[in-house]
N, C-alpha and C positions, 0 to 999 in steps of 0.2 A: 651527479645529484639524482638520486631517485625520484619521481613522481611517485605521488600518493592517486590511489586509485579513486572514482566517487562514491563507493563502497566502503572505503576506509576514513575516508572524512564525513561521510552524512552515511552512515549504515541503515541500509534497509531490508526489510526481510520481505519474506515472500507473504507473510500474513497480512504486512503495512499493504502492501499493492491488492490485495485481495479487499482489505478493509476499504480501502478508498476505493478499488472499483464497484463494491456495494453501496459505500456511501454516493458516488455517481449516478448509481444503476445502470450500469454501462454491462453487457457479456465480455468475455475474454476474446471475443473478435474485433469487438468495438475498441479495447484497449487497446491492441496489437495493429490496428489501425492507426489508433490514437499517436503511438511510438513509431511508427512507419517500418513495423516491421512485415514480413510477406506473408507468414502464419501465424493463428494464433498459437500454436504450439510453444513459441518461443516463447510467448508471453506465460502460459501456464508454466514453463519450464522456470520463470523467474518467479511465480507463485507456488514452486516446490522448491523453491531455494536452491535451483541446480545453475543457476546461474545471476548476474541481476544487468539491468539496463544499465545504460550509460545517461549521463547529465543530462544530455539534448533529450532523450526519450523519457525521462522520469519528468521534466518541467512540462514534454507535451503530455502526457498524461496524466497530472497536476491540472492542467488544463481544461482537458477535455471532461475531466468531473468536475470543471467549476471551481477549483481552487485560483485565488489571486498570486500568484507566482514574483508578485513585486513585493511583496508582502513574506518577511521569511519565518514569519509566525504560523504559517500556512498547516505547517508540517506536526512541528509541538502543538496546536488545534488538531490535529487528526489523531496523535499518541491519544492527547487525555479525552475524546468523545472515545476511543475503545476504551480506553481504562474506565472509565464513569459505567460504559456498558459492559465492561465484564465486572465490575462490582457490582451491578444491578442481578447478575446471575446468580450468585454465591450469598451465601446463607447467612445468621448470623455468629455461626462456626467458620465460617471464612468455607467452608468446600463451596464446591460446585453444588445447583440444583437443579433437580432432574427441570426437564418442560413438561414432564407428565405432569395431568392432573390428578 
């Protein structure tokens, strides 16, 4: 029987980890602490999708930005605050708008 990875069952990408570590206000050192890893390298390497955390590491850093992790709403509350805010970006063409004024 194969095992399903935690990637395959709860897919996360490297912009979720990035988004929640803004929403935190946490640096990529703070996070990479957060998941016990040694550098934060590794941690960015999962915020360019080169690779992603494991279970124990994605709930402590859930955590560490204040997310309730008994709570499995936690996650679909993080999608739809980006989605609300990349709607607030785009036009009423639907593109993107600039931040220039």
């Amino acid at each position: 029987m194969n095992m399903l990875s935690f990637s395959e069952i709860f897919p996360i990408r490297g912009s979720d980890l990035r988004h929640l570590r803004n929403m935190g206000g946490l640096t990529t050192m703070q996070m990479a602490a957060a998941a016990g890893v040694k550098t934060r390298k590794t941690y960015e390497n999962w915020e360019k999708d080169m690779s992603t955390p494991n279970v124990n590491q994605f709930f402590s850093m859930l955590r560490a930005c204040g997310f309730d992790t008994d709570n499995i709403d936690f996650f679909h509350t993080m999608k739809e605050h980006r989605k609300r805010a990349a709607k607030q970006l785009r036009g009423p063409d639907g593109k993107k708008v600039s931040a220039k004024s």
